[in-house]
N, C-alpha and C positions, 0 to 999 in steps of 0.2 A: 452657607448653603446657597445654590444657584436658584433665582427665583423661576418663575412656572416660568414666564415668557424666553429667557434665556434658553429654556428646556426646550419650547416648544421650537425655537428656531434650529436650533440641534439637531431637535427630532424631523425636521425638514429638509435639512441637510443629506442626513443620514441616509433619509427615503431615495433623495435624487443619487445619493452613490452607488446603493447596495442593486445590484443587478435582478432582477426577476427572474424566479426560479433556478439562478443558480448558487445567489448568496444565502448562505445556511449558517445557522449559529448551532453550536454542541455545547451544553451544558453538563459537566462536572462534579459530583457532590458527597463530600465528604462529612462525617458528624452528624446531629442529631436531626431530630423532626421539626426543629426548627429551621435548621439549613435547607432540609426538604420542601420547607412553605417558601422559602427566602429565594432555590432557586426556582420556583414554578412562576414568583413574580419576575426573574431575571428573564426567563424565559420568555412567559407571556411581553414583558420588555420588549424586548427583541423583537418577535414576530411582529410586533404592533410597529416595527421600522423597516419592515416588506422582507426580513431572512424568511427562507424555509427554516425548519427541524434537519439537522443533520442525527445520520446514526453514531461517527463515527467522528471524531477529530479531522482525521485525514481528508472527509467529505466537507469537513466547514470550513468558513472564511472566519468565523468567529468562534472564540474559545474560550469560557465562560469558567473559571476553575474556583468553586465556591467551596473553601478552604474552611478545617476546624483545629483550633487551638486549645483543644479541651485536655491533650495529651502529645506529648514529644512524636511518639510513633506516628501519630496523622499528620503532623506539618511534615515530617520526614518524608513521609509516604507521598505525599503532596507534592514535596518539593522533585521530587524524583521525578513525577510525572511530568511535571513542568519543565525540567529540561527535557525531556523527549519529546517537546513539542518545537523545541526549536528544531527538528528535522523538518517538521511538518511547514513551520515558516519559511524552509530555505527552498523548498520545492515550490510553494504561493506566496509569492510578497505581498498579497494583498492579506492575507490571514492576518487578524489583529485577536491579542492574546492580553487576556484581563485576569487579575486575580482577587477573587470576590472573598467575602466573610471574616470570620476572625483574626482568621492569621493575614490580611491585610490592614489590619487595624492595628497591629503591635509594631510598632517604632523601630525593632533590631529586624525582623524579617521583611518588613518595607523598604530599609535599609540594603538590607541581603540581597532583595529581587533587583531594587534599581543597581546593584554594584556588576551584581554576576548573573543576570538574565537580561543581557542588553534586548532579546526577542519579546522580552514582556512589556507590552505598550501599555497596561495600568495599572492601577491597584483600586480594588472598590471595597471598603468597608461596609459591616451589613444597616447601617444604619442610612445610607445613603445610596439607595437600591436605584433610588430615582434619578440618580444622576446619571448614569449609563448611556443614554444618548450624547450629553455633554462630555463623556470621556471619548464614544467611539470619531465624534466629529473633531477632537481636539487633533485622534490621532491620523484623521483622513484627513482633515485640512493643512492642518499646522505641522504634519508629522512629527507631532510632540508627546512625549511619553508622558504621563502624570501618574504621580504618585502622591493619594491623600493619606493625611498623617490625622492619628486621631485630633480630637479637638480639646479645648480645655476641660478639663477634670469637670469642672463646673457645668458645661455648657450639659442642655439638653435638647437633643432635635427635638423636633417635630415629629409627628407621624404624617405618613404621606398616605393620604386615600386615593383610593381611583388608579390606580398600578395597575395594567390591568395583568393577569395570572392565567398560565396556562398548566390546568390541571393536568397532572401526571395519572391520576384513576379518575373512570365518571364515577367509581360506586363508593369511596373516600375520599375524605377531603382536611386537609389542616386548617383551620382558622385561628390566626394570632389574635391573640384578645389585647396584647402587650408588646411592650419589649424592655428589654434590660434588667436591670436585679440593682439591687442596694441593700445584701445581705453581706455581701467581703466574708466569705469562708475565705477562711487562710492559703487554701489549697488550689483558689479558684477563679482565673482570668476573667470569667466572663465580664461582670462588673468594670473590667480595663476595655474592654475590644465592644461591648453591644453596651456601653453607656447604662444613665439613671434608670428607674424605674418609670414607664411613660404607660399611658393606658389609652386603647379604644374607644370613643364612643360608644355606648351600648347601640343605639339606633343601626350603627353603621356592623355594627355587629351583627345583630339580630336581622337588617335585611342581607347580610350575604349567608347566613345561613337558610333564611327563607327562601333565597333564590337558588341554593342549592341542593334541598330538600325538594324543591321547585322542579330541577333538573334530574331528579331521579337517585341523590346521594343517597345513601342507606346507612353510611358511620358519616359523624364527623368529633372531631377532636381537637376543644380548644386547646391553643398554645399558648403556655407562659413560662418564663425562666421561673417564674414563682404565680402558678393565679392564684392562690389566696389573699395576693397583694392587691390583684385586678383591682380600679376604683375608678367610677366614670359617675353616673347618674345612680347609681347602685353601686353595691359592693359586687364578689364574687358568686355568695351563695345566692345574691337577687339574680344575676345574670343568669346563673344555670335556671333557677326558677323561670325565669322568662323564655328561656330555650324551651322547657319539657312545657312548654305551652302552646307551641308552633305544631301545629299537624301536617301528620301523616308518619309512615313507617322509616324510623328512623332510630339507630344507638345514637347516645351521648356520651362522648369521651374527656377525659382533660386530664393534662400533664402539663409542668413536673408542679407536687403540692409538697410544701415547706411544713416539718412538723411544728414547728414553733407555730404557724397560724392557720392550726384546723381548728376550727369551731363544732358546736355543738350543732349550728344551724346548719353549716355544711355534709355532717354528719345525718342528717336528718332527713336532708334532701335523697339520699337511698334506700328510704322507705314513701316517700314521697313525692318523688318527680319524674313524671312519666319520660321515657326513652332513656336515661339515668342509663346505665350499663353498668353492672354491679361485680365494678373493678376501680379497684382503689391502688396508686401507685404511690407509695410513701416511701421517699430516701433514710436510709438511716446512718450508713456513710460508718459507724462503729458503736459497737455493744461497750462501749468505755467511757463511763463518764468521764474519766480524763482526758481522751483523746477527743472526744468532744467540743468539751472548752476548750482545747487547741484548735481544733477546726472553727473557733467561733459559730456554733452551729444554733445557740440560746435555748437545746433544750438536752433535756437529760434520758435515760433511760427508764424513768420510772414517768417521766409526761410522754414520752414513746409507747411505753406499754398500754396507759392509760385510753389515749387512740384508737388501736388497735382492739382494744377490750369494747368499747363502747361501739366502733365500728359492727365488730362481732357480734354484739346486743342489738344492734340496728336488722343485721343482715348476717348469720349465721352463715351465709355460703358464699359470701363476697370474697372474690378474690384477692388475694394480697402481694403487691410484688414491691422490688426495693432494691437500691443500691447500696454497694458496701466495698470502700476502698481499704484495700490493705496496704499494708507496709508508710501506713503515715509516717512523719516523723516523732522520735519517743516512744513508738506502739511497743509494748514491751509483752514478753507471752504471756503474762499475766491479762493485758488489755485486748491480744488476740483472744485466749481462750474465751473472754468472756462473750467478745462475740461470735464465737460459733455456740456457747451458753444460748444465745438470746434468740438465735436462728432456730437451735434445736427447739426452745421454747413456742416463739411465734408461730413457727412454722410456715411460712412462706411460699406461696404456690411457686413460684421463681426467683433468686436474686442476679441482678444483674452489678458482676463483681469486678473492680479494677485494681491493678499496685498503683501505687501512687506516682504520678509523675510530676516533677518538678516544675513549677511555669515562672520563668521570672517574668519577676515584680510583682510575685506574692508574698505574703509574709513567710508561709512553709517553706520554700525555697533557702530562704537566708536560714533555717532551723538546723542548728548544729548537728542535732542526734538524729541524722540520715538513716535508715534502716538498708544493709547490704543488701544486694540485689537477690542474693542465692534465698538467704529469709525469706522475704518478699516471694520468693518465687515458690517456696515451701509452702507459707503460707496459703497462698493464693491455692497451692494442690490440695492440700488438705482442706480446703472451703468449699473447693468444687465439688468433691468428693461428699461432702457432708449433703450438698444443698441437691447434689443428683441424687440421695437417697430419700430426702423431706418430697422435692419435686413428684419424686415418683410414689411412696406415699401417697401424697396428696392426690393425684392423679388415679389411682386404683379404684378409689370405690365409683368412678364416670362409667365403668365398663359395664356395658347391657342397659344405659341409661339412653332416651333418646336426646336432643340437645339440639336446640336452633343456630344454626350454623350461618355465616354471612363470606359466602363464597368467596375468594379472591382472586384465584387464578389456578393455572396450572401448575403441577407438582414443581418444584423449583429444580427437582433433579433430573425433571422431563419425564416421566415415569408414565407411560402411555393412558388413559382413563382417570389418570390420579388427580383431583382438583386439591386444594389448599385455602383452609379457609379459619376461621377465628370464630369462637363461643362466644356471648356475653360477657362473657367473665373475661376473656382475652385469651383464653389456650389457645393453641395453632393444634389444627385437626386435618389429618390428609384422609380422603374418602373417594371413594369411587365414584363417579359421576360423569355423566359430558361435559363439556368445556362452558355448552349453552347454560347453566345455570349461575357462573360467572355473574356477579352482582346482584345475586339474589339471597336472601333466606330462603337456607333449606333445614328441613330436620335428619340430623344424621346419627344413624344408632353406633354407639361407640361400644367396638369388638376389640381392641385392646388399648393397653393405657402403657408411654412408655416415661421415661421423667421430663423432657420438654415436647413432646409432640403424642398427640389422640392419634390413634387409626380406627377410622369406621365406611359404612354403607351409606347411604344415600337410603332414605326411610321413605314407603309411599305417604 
């Protein structure tokens, strides 16, 4: 890793290059709410080396394409997009084109971009965000392409503070408490591409929440591949404790929580820590205890239920949502049925459902007893089908309730009057209202209930 001062002369460089007011950076972002925090730093990046914000590719000199590796179809999707930017290059030589996040961290697509994207001047893994200056001056100066290959198995970065971040919402915000994982599910890159388990300072945690509670945020949502792992001066459940201590008007969120390490203390904390936001997101990934211990997941379906049930004892109206991939490798109907069993059982306000996609240099990949696509794809209908009935269920008795709503914008379908905004719990509500209440709570009386979205009024 390049030390600060190297950086800093980069980042000087950089400045003397980039033209005022017409050099603009577009950022790209594909995958989860991690990639989301990851590019708001790449961004914030950037502006801090004098680009404007482009809307548009076509409009920037810089092209910032922060790639996920979680699934074949998004590096595909990814990659597509990324030759259509070699138009963009051939009309502006100065366009310099980077490819950020996971899928530059894997060895064979690194490989891929340096062979058959001669237009692509780097590759940026997400653990090394800071380096961005050092790549763009590599390619202004030296006109040298660079491509970083992960690092040893062993190695762990550092965390890099002070990045400064250009938030995407004022009225949300992501905060990474972490990064990386050291759980190796069978099925699952991450652990190759975003490295060990590393943790935040709490301090440095807790004042950028301050300051942006400070700044008017109304949700924010710690990030972790795993924060039940979180470990700094405290553990995880000290940290949220320490958050629901910070004043003024504000949710508290976190994602993603590993069943194997929920606590009783963490449990406990949703009956006891103010701004808590009484929504619980637990993966479960399959209702089979055998396919379980195939995924290396270290717990079963009777410590899953157990969770769930005491959660429930905590907070009777907490919401529950969860992932669940089909078509593992071995999944046999016997191991589907049971979970849609377990779905019908818990009941679920939403699950958020995948087929399985292969990644190599997992262990599942090299797994003989592949499940055919067509299964998989049966499967997966007859899940959705299931989970749009529980959804909606669950959803029916909100109707004539009123419910504190946390604005977020306009209808996404454009729908004239129509804002879109999220409960406590996490349901997505469209309601009538002006545009002006946009980051605020409001109370809105919910007039019908359908299986993933509320429709209501705005309530004086």
């Amino acid at each position: 890793m390049e030390t600060r001062t190297v950086r800093q002369d980069a980042a000087e460089l950089v400045r003397r290059w980039v033209i005022p007011g017409e050099s603009r950076v577009y950022v790209l972002t594909f995958g989860c709410q991690q990639n989301e925090a990851d590019s708001e730093r790449l961004l914030g990046l950037a502006l801090s080396l004098g680009y404007g914000r482009a809307d548009s590719p076509e409009d920037a000199e810089l092209i910032l394409v922060n790639t996920c590796a979680i699934r074949e179809h998004a590096e595909l999707k990814a990659l597509s997009i990324i030759g259509g930017f070699k138009h963009v290059k051939e009309k502006n030589p100065r366009v310099i084109i980077g490819v950020c996040g996971c899928m530059a961290a894997e060895p064979h697509r690194v490989e891929d971009l340096k062979r058959r994207y001669p237009y692509v001047s780097f590759t940026l893994e997400p653990a090394k965000i800071a380096c961005l200056p050092t790549l763009i001056a590599e390619t202004v100066q030296r006109k040298k392409r660079t491509f970083l290959l992960p690092d040893a198995p062993d190695a762990v970065p550092k965390i890099d503070e002070g990045i400064p971040v250009e938030r995407l919402s004022r009225h949300k915000a992501w905060v990474s408490i972490m990064y990386g994982c050291n759980n190796f599910c069978t099925y699952c890159i991450v652990p190759y591409v975003r490295g060990r388990e590393r943790s935040r300072a709490s301090g440095e945690v807790l004042s950028e929440i301050e300051g942006l509670v400070g700044n008017g945020v109304r949700e924010i949502t710690l990030l972790g591949q795993n924060v039940n792992s979180y470990r700094s001066d405290c553990d995880f459940t000290g940290l949220v404790r320490r958050v629901g201590e910070i004043e003024g008007d504000f949710r508290l969120r976190f994602m993603t929580s590993h069943p194997k390490d929920v606590s009783d203390d963490l449990i406990a904390c949703f009956s006891g820590v103010p701004h808590l936001a009484p929504h619980f997101h637990l993966p479960l990934q399959s209702g089979s205890d055998a396919i379980l211990k195939r995924m290396n997941r270290h717990y079963g379906v009777a410590r899953y239920r157990s969770i769930v049930e005491r959660l429930r004892a905590r907070d009777p109206e907490i919401t529950l949502t969860s992932d669940v991939i089909v078509g593992f490798p071995g999944e046999t109907d016997g191991d589907f049925e049971a979970t849609l069993a377990l779905l019908r059982e818990i009941g679920f306000d939403q699950v958020y459902s995948f087929i399985y996609s292969p990644r190599r240099g997992t262990p599942a990949a090299d797994y003989p007893d592949q499940v055919p696509p067509d299964v998989s794809r049966e499967r997966m209908r007859r899940l959705l089908d299931l989970q749009c009935e529980i959804s909606a269920e669950k959803n029916r008795p909100l109707v004539g309730q009123t419910l504190r709503v946390l604005a977020d914008g306009p209808s996404p379908d454009g729908t004239p009057g129509v804002v879109t905004g999220r409960t406590a719990g996490g349901k997505l509500v469209h309601f009538n209202a002006p545009e002006n209440v946009v980051g605020q709570f409001v109370n809105v009386r919910i007039d019908r209930a359908d299986a993933f979205a509320l429709r209501g009024t705005l309530s004086e």
